[in-house]
C-alpha positions in Angstrom: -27.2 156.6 -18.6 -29.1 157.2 -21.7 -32.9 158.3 -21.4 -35.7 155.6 -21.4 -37.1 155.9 -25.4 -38.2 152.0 -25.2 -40.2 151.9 -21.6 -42.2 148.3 -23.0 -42.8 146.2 -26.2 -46.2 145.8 -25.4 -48.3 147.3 -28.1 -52.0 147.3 -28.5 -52.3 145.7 -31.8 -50.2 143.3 -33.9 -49.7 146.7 -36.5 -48.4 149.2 -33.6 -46.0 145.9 -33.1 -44.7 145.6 -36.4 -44.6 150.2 -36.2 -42.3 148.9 -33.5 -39.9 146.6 -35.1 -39.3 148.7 -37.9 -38.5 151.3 -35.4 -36.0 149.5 -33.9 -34.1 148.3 -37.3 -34.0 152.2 -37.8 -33.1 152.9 -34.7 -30.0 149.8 -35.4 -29.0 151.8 -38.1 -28.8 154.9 -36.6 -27.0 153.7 -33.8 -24.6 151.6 -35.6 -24.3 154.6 -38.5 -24.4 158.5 -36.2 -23.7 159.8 -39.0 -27.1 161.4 -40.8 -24.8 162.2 -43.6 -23.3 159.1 -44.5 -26.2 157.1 -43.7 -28.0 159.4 -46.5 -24.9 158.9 -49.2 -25.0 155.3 -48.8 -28.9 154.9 -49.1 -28.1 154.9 -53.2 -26.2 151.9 -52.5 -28.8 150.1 -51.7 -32.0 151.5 -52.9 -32.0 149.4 -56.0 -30.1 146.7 -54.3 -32.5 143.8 -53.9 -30.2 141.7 -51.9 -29.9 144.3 -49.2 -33.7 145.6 -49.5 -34.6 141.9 -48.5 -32.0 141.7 -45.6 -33.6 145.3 -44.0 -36.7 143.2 -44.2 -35.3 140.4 -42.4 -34.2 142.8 -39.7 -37.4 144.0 -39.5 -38.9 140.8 -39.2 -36.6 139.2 -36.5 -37.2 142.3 -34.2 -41.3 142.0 -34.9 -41.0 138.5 -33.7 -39.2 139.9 -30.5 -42.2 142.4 -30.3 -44.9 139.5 -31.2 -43.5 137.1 -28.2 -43.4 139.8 -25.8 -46.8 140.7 -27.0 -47.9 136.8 -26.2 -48.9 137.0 -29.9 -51.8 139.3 -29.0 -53.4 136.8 -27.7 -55.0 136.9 -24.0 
């Protein structure tokens, strides 16, 4: 079994949260991509790439609303 890196999505504030989600879209990548060196070839595919730039930001987004729930919105 793989070590623990994700013990909670609790996070103090609503910024650590979104620190989170972005995390975790990296973290996506990585997984779904091992490779450092392809994953670094095929960032000029989509560094200019609109499109794809708002679709990382969607992945992002989607995962900080995970974090925000689990979070009960930061609200007490």
């Amino acid at each position: 079994m793989a070590e623990s890196w994700l013990p909670s999505l609790i996070t103090a504030t609503p910024q650590e949260g979104f620190e989170l989600a972005a995390k975790l879209a990296r973290l996506g990548v990585k997984l779904t991509q091992p490779s450092a060196e392809i994953r670094d070839r095929l960032r000029s595919d989509y560094d200019e790439d609109t499109g794809q730039l708002i679709a990382a930001s969607q992945v992002v987004a989607v995962h900080f609303q995970t974090v925000a729930a689990a979070n009960n919105y930061w609200r007490d």
